[in-house]
N, CA, C, O and CB atoms as a CASP TS submission, in Angstrom:
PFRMAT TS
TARGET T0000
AUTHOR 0000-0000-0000
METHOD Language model
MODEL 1
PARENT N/A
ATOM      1  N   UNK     1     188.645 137.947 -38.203  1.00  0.00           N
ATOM      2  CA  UNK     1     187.502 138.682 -38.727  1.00  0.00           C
ATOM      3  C   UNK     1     187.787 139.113 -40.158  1.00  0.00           C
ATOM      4  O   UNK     1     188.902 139.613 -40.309  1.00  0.00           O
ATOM      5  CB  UNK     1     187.180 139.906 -37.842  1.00  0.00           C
ATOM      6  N   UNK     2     187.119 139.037 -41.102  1.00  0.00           N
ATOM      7  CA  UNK     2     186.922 139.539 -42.580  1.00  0.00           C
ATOM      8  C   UNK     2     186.869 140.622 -42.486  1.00  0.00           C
ATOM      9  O   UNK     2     186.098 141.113 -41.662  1.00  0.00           O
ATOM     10  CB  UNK     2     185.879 139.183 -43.362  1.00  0.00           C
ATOM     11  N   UNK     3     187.694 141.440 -43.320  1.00  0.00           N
ATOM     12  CA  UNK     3     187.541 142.680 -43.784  1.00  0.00           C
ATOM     13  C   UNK     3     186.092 142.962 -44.285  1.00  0.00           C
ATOM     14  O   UNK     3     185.433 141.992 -44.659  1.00  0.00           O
ATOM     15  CB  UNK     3     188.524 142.885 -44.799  1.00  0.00           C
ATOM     16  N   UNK     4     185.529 144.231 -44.325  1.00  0.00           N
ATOM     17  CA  UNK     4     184.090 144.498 -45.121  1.00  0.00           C
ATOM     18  C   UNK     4     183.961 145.058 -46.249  1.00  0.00           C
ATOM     19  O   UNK     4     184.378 146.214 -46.179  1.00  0.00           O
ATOM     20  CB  UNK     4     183.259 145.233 -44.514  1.00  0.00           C
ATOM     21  N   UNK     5     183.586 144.796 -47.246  1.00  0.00           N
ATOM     22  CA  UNK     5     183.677 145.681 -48.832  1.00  0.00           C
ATOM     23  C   UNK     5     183.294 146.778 -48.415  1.00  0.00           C
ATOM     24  O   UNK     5     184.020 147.679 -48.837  1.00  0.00           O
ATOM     25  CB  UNK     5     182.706 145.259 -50.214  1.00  0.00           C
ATOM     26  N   UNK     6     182.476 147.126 -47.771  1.00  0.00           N
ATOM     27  CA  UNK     6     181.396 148.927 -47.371  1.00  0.00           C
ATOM     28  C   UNK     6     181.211 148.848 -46.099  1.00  0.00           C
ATOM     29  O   UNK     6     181.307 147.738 -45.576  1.00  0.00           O
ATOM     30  CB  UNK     6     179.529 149.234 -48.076  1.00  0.00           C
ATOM     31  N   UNK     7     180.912 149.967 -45.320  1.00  0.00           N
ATOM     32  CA  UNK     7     180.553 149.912 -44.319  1.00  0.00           C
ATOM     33  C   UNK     7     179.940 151.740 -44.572  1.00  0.00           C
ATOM     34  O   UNK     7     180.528 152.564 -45.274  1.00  0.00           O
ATOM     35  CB  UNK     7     181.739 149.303 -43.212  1.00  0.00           C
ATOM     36  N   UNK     8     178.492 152.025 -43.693  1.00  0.00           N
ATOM     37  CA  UNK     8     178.121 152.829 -43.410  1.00  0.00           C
ATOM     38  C   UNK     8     178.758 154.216 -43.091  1.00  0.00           C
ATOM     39  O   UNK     8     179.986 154.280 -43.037  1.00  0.00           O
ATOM     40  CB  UNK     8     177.644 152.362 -42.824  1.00  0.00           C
ATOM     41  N   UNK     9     178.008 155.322 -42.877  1.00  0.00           N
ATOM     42  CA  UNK     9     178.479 156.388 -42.244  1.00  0.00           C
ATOM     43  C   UNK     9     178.370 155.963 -40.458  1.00  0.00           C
ATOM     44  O   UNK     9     179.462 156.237 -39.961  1.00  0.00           O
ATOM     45  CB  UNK     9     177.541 157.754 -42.801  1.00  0.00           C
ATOM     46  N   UNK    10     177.669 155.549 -39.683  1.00  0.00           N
ATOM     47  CA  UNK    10     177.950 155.523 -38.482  1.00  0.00           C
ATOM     48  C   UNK    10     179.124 154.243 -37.836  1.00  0.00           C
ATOM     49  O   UNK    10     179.740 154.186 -36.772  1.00  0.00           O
ATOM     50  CB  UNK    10     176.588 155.483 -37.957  1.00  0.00           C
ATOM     51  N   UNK    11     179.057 153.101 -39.304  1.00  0.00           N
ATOM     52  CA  UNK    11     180.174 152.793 -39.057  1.00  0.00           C
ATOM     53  C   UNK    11     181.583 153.454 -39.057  1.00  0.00           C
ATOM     54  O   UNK    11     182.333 153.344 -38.088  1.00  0.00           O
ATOM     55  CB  UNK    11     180.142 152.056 -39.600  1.00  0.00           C
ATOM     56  N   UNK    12     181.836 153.982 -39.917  1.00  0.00           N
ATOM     57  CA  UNK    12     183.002 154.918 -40.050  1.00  0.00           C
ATOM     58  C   UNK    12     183.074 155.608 -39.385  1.00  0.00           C
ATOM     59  O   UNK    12     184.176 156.151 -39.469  1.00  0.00           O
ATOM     60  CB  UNK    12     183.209 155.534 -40.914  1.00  0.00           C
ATOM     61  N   UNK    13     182.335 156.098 -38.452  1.00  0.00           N
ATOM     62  CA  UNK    13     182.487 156.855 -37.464  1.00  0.00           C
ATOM     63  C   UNK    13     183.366 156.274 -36.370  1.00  0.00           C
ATOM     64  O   UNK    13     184.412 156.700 -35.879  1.00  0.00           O
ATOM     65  CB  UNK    13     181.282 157.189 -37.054  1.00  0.00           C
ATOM     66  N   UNK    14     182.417 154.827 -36.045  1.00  0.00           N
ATOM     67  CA  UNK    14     183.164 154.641 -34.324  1.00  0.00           C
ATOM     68  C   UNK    14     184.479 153.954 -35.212  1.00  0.00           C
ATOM     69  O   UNK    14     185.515 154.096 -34.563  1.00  0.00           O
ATOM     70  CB  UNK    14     182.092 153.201 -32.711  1.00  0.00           C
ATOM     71  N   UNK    15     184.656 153.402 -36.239  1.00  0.00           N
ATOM     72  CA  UNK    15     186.214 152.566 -36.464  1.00  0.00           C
ATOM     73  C   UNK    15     187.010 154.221 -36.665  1.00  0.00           C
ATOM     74  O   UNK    15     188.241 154.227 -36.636  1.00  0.00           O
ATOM     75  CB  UNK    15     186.354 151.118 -38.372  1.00  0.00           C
ATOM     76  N   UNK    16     186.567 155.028 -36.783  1.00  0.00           N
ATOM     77  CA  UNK    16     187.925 155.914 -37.345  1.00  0.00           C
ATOM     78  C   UNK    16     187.909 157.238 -35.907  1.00  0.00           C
ATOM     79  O   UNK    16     188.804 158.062 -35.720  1.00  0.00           O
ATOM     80  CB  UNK    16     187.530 156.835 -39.497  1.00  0.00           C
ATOM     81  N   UNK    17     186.782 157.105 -35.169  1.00  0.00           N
ATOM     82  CA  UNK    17     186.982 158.384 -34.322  1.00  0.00           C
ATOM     83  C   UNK    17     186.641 159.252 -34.694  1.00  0.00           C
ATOM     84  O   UNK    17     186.283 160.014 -33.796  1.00  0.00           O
ATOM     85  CB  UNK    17     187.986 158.765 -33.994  1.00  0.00           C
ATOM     86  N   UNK    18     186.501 159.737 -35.922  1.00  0.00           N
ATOM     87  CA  UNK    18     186.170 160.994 -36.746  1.00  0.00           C
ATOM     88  C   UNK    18     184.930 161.186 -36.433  1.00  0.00           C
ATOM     89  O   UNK    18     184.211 160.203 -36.257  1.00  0.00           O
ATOM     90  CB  UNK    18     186.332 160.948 -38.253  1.00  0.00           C
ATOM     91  N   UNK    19     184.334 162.707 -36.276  1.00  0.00           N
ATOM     92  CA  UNK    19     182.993 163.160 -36.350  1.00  0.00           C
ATOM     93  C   UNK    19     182.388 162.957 -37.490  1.00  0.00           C
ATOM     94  O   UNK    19     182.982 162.708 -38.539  1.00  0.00           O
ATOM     95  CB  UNK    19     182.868 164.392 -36.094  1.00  0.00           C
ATOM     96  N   UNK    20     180.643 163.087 -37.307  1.00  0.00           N
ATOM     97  CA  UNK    20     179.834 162.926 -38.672  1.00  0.00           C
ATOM     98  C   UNK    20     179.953 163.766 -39.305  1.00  0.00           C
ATOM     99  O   UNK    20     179.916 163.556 -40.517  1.00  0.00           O
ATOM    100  CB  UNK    20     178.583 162.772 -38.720  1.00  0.00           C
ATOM    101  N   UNK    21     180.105 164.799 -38.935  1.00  0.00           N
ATOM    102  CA  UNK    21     180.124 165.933 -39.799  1.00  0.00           C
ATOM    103  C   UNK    21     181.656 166.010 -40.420  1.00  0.00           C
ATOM    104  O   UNK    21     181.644 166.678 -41.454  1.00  0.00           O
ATOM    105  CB  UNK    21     179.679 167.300 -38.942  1.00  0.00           C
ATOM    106  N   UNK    22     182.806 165.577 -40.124  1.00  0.00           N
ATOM    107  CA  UNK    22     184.176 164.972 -40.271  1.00  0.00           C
ATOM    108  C   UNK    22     184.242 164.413 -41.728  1.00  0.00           C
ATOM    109  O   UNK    22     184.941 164.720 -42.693  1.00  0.00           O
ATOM    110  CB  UNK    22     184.454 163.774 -39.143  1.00  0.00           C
ATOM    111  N   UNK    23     183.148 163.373 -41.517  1.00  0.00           N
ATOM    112  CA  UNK    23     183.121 162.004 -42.469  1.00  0.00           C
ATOM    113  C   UNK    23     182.312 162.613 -43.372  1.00  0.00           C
ATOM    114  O   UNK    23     182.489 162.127 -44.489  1.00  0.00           O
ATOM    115  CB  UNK    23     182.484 160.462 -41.866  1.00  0.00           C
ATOM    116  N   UNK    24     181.330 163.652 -43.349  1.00  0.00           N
ATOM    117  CA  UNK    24     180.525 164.560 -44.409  1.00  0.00           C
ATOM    118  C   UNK    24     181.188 165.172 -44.972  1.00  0.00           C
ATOM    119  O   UNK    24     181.266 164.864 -46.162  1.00  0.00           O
ATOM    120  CB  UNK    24     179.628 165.419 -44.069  1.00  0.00           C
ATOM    121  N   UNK    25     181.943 166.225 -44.555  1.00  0.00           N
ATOM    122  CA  UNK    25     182.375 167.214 -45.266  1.00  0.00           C
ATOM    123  C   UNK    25     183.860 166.671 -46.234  1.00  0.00           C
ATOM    124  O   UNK    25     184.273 167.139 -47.295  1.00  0.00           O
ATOM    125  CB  UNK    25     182.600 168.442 -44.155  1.00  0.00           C
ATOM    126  N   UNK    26     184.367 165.646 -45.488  1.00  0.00           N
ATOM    127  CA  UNK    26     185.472 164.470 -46.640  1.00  0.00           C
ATOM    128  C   UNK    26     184.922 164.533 -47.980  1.00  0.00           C
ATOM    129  O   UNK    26     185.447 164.955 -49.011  1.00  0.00           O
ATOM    130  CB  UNK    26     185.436 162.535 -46.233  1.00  0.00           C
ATOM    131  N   UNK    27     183.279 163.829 -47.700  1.00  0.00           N
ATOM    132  CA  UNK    27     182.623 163.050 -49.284  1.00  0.00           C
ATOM    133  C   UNK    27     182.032 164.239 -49.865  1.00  0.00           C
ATOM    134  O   UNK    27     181.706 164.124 -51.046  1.00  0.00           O
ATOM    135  CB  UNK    27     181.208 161.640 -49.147  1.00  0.00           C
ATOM    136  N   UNK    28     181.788 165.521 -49.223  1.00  0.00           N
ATOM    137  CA  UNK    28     181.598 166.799 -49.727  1.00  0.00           C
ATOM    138  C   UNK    28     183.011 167.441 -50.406  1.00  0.00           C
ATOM    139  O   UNK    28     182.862 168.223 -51.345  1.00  0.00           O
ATOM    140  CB  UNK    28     181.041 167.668 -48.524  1.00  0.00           C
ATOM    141  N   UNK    29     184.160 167.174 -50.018  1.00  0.00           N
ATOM    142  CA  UNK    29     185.271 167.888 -50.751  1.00  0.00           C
ATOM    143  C   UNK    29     186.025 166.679 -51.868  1.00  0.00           C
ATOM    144  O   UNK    29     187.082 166.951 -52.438  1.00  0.00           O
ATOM    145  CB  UNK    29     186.474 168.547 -49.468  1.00  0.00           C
ATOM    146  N   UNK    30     185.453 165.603 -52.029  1.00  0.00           N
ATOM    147  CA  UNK    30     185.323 164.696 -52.606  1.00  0.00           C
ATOM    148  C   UNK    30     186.765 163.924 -52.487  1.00  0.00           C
ATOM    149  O   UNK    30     187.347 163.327 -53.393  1.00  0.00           O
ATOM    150  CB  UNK    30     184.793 165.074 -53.818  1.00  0.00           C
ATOM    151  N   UNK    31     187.161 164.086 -51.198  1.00  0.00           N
ATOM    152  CA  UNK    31     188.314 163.599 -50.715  1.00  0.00           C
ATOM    153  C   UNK    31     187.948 161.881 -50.550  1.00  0.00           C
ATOM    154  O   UNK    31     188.719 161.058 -51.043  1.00  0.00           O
ATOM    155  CB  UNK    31     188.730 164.466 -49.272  1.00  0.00           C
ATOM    156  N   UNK    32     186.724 161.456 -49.822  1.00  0.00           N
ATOM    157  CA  UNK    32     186.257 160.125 -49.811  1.00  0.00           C
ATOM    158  C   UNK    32     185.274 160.104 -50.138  1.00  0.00           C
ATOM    159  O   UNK    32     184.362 160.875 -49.840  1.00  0.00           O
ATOM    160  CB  UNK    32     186.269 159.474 -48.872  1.00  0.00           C
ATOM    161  N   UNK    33     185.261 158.730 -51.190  1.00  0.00           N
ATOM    162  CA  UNK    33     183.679 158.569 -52.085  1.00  0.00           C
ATOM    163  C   UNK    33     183.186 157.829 -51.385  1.00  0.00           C
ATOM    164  O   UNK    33     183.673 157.387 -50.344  1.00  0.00           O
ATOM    165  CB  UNK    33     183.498 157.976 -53.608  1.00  0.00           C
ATOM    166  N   UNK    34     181.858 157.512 -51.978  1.00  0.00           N
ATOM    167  CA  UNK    34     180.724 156.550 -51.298  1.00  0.00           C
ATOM    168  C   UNK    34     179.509 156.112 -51.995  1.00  0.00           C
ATOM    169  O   UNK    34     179.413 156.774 -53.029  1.00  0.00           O
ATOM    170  CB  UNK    34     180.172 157.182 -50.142  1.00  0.00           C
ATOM    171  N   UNK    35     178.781 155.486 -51.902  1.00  0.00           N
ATOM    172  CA  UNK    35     177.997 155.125 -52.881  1.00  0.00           C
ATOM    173  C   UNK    35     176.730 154.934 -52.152  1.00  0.00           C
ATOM    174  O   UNK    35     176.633 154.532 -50.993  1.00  0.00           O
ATOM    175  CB  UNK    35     178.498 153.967 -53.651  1.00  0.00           C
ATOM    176  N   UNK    36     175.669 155.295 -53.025  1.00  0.00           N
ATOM    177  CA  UNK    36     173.973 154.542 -52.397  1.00  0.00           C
ATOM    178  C   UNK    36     173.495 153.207 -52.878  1.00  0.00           C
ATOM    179  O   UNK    36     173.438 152.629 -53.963  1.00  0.00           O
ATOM    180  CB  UNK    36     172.568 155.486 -52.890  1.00  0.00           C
ATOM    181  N   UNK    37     173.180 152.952 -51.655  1.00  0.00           N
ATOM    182  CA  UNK    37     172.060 151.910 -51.843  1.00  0.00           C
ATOM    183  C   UNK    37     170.898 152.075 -51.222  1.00  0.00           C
ATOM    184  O   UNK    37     170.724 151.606 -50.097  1.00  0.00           O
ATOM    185  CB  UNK    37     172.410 150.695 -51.473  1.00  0.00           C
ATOM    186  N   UNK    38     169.613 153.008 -52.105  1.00  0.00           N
ATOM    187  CA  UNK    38     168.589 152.553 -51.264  1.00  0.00           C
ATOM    188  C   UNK    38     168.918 154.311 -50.480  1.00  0.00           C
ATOM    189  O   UNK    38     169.401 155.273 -51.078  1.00  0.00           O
ATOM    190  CB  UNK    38     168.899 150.714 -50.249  1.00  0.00           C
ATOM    191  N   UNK    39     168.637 154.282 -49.554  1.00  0.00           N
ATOM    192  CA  UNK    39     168.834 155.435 -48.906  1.00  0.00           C
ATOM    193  C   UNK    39     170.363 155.185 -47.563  1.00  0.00           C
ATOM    194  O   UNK    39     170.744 156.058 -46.783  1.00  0.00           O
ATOM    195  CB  UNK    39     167.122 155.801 -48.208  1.00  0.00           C
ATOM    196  N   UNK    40     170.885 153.903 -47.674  1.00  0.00           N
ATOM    197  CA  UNK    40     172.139 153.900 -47.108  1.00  0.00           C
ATOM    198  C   UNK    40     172.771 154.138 -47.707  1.00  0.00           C
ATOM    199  O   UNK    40     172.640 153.895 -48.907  1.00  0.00           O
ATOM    200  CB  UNK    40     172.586 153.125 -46.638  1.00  0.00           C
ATOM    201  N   UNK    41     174.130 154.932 -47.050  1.00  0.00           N
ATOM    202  CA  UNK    41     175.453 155.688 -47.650  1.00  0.00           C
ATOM    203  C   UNK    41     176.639 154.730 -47.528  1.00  0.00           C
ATOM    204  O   UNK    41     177.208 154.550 -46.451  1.00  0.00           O
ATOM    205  CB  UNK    41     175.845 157.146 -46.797  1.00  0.00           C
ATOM    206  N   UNK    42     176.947 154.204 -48.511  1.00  0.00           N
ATOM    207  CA  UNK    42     178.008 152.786 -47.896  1.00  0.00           C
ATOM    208  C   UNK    42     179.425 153.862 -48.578  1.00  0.00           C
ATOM    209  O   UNK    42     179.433 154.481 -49.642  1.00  0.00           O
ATOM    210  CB  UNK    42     177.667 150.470 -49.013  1.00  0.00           C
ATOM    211  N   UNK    43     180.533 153.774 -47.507  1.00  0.00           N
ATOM    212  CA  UNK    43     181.761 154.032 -48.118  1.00  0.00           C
ATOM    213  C   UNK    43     182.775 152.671 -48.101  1.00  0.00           C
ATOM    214  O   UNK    43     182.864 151.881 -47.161  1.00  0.00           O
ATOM    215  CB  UNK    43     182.392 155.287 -47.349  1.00  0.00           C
ATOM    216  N   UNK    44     183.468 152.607 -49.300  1.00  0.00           N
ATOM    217  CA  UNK    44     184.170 151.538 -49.309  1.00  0.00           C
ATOM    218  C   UNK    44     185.273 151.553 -48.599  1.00  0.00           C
ATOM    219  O   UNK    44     186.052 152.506 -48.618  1.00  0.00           O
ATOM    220  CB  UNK    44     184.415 151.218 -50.390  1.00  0.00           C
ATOM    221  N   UNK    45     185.492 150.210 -47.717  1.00  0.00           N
ATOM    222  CA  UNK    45     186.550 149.983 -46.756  1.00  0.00           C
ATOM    223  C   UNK    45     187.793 150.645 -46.634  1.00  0.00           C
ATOM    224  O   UNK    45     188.374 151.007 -45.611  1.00  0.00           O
ATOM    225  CB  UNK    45     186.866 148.876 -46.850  1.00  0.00           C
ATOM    226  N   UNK    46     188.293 150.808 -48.454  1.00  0.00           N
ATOM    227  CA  UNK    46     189.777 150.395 -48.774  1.00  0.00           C
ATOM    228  C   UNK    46     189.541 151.946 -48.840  1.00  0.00           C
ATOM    229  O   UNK    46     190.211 152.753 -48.194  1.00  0.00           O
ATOM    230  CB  UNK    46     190.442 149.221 -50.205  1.00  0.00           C
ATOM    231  N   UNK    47     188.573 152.256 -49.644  1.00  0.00           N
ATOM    232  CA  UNK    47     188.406 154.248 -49.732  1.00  0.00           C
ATOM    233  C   UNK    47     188.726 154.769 -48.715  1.00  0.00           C
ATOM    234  O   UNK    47     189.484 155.727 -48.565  1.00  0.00           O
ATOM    235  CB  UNK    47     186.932 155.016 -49.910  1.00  0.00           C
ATOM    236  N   UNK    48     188.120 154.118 -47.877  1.00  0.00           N
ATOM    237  CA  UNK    48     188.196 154.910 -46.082  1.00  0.00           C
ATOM    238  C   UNK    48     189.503 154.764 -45.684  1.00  0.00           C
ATOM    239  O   UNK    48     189.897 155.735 -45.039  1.00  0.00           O
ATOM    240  CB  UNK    48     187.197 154.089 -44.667  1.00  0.00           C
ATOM    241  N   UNK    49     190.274 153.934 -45.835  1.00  0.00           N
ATOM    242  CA  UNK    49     191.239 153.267 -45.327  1.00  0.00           C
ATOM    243  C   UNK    49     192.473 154.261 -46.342  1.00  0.00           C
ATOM    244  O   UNK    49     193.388 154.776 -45.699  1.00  0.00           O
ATOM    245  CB  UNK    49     191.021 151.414 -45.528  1.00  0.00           C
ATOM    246  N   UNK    50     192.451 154.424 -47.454  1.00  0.00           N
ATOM    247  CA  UNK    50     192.946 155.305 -48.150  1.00  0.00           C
ATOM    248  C   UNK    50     192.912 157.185 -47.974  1.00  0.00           C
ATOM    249  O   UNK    50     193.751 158.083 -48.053  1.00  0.00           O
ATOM    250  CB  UNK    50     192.394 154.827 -49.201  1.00  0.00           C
ATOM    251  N   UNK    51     191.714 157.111 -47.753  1.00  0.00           N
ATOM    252  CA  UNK    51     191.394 158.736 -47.060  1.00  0.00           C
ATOM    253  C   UNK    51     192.438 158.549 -45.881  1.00  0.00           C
ATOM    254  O   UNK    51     193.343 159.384 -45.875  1.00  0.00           O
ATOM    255  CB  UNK    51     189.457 159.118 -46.350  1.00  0.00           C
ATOM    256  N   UNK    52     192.456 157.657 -44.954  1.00  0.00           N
ATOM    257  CA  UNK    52     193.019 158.002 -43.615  1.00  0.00           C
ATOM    258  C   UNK    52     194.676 157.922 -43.586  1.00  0.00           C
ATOM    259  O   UNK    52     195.381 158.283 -42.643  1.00  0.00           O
ATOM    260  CB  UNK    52     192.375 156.958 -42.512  1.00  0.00           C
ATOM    261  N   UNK    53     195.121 157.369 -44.829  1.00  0.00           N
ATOM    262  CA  UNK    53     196.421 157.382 -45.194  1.00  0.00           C
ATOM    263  C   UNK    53     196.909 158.451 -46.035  1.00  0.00           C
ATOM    264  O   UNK    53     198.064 158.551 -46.450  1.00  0.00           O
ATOM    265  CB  UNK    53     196.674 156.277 -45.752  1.00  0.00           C
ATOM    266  N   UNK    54     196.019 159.187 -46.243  1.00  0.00           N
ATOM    267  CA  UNK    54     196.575 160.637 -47.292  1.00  0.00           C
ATOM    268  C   UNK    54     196.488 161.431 -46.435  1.00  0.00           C
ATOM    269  O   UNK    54     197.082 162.439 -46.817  1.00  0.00           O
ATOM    270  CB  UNK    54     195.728 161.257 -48.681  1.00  0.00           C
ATOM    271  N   UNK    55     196.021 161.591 -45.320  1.00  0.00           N
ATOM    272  CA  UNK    55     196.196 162.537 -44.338  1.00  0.00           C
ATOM    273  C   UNK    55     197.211 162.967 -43.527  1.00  0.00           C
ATOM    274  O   UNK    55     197.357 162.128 -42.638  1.00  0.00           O
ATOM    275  CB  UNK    55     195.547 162.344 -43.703  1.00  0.00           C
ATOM    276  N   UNK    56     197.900 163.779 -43.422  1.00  0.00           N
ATOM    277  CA  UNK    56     199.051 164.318 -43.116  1.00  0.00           C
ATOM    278  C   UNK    56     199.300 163.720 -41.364  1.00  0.00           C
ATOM    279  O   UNK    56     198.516 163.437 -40.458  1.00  0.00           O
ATOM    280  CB  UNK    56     198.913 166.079 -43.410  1.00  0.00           C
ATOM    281  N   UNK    57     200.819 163.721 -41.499  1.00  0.00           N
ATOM    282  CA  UNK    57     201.317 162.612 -40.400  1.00  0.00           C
ATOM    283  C   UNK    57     201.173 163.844 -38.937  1.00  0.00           C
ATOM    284  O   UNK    57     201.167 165.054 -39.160  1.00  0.00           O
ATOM    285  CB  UNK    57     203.410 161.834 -40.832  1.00  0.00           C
ATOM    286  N   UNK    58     201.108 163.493 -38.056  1.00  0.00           N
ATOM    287  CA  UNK    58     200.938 164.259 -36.475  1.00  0.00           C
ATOM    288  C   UNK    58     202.441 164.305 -36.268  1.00  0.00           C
ATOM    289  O   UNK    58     203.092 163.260 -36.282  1.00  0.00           O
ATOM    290  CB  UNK    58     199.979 163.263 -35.013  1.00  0.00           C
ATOM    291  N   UNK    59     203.017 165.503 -36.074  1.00  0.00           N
ATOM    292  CA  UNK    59     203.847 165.920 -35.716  1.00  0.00           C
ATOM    293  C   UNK    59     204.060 166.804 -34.045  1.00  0.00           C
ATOM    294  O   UNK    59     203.395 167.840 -34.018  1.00  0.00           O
ATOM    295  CB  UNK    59     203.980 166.443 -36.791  1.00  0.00           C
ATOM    296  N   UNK    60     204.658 166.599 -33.066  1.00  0.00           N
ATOM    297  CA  UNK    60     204.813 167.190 -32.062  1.00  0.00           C
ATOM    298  C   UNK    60     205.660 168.521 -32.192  1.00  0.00           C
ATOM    299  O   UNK    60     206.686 168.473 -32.871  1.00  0.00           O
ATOM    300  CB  UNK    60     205.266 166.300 -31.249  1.00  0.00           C
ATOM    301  N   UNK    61     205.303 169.669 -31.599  1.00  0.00           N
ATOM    302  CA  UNK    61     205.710 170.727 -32.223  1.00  0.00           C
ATOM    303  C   UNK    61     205.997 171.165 -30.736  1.00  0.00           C
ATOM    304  O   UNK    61     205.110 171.390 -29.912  1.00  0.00           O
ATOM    305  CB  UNK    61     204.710 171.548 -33.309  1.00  0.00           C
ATOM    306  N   UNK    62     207.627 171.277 -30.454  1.00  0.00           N
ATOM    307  CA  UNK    62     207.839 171.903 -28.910  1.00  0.00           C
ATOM    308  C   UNK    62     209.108 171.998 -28.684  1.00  0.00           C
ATOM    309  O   UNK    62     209.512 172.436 -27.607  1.00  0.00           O
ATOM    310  CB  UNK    62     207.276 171.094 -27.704  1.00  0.00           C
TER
END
């Protein structure tokens, strides 16, 4: 399967698990950009894919 240059907000949703409001408040703290087309919100693949790699690693705490 090909990677996608953009993919939507409800795409990004089911590939990452993250809530909508998750994936809002990111492009609100301008942590992940995104762009319009039209009245769709496309975020770029590699952006998304970059947001989810600056995010701090899960640590077990016990």
């Amino acid at each position: 399967m090909n990677t996608p240059i953009t993919i939507t907000i409800p795409e990004a949703v089911k590939l990452t698990g993250m809530s909508r409001t998750a994936i809002y408040e990111a492009l609100k703290r301008g942590d992940l950009v995104a762009r319009k087309a039209g009245r769709r919100t496309l975020i770029g693949f590699a952006d998304l894919e970059g947001y989810l790699a600056s995010l701090p690693a899960y640590t077990a705490e016990g």
